[in-house]
MIZAKE-315768 format. One line per 8 residues: their letters; for each residue x, y, z of N, C-alpha, C, O, CB. Coordinates in Angstrom, 2 decimals, padded with zeros to 5 digits, always signed. Glycine has a CB too. Example, Ala and Ser with C-alpha at 12.3 -4.5 7.8 and 13.67 -1.06 7.14 Angstrom:
2
as) +013.19/-005.69/+007.80/+012.30/-004.50/+007.80/+013.20/-003.30/+007.80/+014.24/-003.32/+008.46/+011.31/-004.47/+009.05  +012.85/-002.25/+007.08/+013.67/-001.06/+007.14/+012.90/+000.03/+007.87/+013.41/+001.14/+008.04/+014.08/-000.60/+005.72
REM end
This chain:
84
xxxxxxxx) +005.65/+006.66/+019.55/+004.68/+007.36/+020.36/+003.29/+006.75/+020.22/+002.61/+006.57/+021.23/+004.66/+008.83/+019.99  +002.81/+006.41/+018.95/+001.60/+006.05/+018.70/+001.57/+004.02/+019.47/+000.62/+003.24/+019.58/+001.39/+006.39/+016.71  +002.43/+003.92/+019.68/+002.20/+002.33/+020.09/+002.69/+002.49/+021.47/+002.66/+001.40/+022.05/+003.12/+001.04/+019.14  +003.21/+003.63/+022.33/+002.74/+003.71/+023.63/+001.15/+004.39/+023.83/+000.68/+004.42/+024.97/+003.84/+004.54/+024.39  +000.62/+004.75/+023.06/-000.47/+005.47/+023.71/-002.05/+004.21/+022.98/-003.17/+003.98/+023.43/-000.40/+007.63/+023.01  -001.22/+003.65/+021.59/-002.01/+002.73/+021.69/-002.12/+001.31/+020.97/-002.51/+000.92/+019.87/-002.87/+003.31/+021.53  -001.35/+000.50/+022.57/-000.14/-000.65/+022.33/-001.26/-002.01/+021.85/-000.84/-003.17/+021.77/+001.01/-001.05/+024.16  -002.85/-001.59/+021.54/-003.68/-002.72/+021.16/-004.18/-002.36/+019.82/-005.26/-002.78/+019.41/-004.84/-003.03/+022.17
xxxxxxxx) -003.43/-001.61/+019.16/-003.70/-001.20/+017.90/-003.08/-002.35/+016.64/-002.31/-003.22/+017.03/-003.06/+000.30/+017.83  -003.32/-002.30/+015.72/-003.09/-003.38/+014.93/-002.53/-002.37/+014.15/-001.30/-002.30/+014.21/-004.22/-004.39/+014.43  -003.24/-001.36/+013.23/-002.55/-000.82/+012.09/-002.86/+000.62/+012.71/-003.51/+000.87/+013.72/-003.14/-001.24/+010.42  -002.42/+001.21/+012.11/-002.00/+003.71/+012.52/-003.38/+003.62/+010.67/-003.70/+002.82/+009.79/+001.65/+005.07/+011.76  -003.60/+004.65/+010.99/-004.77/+005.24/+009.70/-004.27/+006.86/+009.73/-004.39/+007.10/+010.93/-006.93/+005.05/+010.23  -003.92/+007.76/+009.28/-003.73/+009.16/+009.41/-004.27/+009.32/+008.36/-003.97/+008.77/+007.31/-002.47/+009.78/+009.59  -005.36/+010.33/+008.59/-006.46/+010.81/+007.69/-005.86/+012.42/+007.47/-005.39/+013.08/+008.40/-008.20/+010.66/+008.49  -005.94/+012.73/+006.57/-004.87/+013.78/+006.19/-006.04/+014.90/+005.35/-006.36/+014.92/+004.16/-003.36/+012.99/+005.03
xxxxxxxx) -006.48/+015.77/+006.50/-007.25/+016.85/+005.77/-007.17/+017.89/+004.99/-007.08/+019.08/+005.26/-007.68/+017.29/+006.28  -007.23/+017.16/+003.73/-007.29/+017.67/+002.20/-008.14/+016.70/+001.43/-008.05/+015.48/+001.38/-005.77/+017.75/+001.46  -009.34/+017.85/+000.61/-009.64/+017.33/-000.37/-009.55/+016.40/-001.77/-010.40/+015.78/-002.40/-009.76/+017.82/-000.36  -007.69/+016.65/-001.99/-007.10/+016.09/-002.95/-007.16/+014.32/-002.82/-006.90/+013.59/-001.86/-005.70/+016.74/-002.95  -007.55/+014.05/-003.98/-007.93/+012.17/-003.94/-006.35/+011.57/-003.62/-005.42/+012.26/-004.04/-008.66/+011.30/-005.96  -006.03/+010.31/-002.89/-004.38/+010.30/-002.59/-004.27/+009.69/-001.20/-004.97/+009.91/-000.21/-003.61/+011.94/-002.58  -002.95/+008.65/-001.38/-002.75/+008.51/+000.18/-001.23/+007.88/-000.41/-000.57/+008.02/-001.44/-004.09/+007.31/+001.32  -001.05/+006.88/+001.29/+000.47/+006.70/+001.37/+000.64/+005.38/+001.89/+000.16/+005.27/+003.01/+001.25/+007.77/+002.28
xxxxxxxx) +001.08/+004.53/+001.52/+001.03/+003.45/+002.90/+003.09/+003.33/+002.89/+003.76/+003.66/+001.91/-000.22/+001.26/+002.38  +003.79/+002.72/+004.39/+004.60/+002.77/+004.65/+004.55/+002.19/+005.91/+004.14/+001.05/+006.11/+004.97/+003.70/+004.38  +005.10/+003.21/+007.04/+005.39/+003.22/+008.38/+003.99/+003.17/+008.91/+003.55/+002.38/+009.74/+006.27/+004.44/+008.85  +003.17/+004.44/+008.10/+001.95/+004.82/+008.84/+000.92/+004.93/+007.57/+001.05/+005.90/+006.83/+002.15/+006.32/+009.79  +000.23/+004.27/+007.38/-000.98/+004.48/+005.95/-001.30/+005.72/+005.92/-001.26/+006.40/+006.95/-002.53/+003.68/+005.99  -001.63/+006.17/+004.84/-002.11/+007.53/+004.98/-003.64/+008.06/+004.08/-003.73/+007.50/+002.99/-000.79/+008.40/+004.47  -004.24/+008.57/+004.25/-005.71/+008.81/+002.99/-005.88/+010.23/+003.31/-005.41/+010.94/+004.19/-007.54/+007.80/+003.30  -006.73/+010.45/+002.26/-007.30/+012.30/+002.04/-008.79/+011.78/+002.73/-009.35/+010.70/+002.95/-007.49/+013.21/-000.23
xxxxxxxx) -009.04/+013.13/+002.92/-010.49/+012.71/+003.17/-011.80/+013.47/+001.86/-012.82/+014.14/+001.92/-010.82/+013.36/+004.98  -010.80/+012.73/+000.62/-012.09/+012.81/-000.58/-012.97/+011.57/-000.12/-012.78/+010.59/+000.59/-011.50/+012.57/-002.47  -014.09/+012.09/-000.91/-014.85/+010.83/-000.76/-014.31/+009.52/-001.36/-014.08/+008.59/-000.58/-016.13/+011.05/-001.32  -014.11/+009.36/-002.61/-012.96/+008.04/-003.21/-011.68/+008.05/-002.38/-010.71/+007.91/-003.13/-012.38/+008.29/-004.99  -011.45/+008.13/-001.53/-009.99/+007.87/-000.74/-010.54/+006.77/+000.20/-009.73/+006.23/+000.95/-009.21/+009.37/+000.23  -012.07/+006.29/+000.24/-011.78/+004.86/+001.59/-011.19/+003.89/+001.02/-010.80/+002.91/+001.66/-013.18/+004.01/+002.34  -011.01/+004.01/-000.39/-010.24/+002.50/-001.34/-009.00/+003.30/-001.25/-008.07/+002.58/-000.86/-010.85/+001.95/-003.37  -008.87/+003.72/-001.33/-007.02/+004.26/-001.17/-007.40/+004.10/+000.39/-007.69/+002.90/+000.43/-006.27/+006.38/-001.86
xxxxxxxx) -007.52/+004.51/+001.43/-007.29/+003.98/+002.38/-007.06/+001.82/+002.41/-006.03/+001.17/+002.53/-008.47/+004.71/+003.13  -007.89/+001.56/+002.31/-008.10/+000.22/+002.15/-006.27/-000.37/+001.62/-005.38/-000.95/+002.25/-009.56/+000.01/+000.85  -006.38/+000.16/+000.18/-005.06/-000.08/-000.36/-003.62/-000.31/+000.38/-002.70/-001.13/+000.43/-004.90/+000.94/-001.11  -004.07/+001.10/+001.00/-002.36/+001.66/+002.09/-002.22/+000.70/+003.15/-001.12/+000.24/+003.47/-002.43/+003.46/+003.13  -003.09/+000.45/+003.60/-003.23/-000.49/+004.80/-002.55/-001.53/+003.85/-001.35/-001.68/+004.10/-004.93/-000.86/+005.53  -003.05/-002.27/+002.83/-002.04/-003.12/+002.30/-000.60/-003.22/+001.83/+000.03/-004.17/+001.37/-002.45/-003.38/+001.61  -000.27/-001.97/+002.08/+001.57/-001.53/+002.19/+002.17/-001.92/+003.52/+002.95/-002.83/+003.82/+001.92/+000.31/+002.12  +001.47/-000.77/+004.34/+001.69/-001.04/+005.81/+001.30/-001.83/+006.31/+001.84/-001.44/+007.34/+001.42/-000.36/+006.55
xxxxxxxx) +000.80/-002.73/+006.62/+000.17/-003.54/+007.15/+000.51/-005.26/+007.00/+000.89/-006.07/+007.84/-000.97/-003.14/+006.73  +000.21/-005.37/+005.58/+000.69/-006.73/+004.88/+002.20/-006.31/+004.27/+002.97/-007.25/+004.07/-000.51/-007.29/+003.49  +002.50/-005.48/+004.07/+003.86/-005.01/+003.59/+003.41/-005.28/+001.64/+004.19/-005.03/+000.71/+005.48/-006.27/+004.46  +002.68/-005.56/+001.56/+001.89/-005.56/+000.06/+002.64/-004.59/-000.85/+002.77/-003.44/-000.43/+000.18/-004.99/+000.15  +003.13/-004.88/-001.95/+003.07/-004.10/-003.32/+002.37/-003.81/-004.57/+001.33/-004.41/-004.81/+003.74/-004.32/-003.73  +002.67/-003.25/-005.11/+002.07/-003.10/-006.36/+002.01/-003.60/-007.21/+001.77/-004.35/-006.27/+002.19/-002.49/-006.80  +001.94/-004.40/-008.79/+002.55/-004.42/-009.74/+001.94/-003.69/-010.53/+001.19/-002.88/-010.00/+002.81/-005.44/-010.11  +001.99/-003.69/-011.48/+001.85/-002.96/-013.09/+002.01/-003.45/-014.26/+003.14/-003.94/-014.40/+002.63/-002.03/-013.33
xxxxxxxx) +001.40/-003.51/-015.09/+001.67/-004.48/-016.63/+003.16/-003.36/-016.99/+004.36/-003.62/-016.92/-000.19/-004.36/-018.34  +002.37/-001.94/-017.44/+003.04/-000.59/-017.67/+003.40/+000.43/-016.73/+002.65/+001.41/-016.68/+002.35/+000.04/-018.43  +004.38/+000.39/-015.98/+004.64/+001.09/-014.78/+004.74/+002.26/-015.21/+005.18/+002.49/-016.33/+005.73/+000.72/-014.00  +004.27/+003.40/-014.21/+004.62/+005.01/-014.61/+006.17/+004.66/-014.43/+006.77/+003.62/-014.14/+003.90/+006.51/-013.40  +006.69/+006.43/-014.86/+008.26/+006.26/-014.70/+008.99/+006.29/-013.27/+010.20/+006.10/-013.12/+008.91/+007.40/-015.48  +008.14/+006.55/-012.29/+008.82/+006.40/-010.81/+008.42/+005.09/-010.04/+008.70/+004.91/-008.85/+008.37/+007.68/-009.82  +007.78/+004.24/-010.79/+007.96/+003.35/-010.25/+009.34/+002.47/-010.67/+010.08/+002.46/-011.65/+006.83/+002.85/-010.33  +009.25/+001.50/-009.01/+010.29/+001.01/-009.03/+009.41/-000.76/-008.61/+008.52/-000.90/-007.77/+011.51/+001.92/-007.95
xxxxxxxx) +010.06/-001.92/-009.55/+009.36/-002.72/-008.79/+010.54/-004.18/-007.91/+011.58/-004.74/-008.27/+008.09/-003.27/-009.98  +009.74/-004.27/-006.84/+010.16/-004.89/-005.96/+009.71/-006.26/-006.15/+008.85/-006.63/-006.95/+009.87/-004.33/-004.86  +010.48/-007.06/-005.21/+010.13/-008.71/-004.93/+009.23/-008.81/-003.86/+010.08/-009.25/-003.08/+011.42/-009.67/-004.50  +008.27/-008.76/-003.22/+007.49/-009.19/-002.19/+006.61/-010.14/-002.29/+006.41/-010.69/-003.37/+006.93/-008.34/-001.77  +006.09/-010.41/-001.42/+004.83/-011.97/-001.16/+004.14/-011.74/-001.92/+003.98/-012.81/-002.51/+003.84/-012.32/+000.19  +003.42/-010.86/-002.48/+002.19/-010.57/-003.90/+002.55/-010.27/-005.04/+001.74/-010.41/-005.96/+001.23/-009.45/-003.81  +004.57/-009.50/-005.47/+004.57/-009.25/-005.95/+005.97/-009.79/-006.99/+006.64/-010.47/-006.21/+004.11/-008.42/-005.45  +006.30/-009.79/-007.62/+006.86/-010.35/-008.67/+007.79/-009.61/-009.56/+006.98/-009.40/-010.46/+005.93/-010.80/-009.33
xxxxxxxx) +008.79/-009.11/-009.93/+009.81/-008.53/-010.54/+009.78/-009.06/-011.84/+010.00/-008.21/-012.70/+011.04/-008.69/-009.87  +009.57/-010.21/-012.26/+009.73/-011.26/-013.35/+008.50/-010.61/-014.12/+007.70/-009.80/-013.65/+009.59/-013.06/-012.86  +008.53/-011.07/-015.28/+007.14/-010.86/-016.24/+006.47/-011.94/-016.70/+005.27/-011.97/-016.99/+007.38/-010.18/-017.49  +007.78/-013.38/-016.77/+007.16/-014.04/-017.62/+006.28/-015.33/-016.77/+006.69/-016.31/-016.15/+008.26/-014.46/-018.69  +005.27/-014.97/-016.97/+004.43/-015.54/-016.37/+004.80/-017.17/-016.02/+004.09/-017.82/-015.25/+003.29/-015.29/-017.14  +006.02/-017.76/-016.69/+005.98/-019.59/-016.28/+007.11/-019.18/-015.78/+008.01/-019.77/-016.38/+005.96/-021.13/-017.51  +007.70/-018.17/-014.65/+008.43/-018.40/-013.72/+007.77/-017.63/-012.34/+008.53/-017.71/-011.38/+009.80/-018.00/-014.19  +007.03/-017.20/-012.19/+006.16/-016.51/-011.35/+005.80/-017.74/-010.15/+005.21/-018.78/-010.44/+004.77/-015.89/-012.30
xxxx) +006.38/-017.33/-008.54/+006.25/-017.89/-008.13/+004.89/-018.76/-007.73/+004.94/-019.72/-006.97/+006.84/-017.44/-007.72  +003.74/-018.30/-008.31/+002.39/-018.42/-008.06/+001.59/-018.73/-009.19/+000.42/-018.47/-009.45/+001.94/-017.31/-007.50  +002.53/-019.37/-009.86/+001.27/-019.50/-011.66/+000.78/-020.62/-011.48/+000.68/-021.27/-012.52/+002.02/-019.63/-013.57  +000.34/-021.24/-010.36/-000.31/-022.50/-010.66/-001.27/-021.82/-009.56/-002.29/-022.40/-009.19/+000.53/-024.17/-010.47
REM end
């Protein structure tokens, strides 16, 4: 629906009115409208958008980590597709 109504759009932003700091990136990025949420906005766009992940030295326990273009499954740094 959102790319018939607006097919010159590059990325969706859904600003999600609640105070709570927080967002989402996926299908559709998502942010609060705290004041610290334009960097979580910023971020999400790098899910959705670039398809971007995360990493973590110490992951919480729901994370899960993936292989993508930024991101790396491996730890040890002299097999990392990008150590040079």
């Amino acid at each position: 629906m959102i790319a018939q109504e607006r097919p010159d759009a590059d990325i969706v932003l859904i600003l999600v009115k609640d105070p709570v700091y927080g967002g989402g990136g996926g299908q559709f990025a998502t942010a609060s409208i705290n004041l610290l949420s334009r960097e979580v906005a910023d971020h999400e766009i790098g899910h959705s958008f670039g398809s971007l992940a995360d990493e973590y030295e110490d992951p919480f326990p729901e994370f899960v980590q993936v292989e993508r273009a930024n991101a790396n499954a491996l730890t040890n740094r002299e097999t990392l597709r990008w150590k040079s």
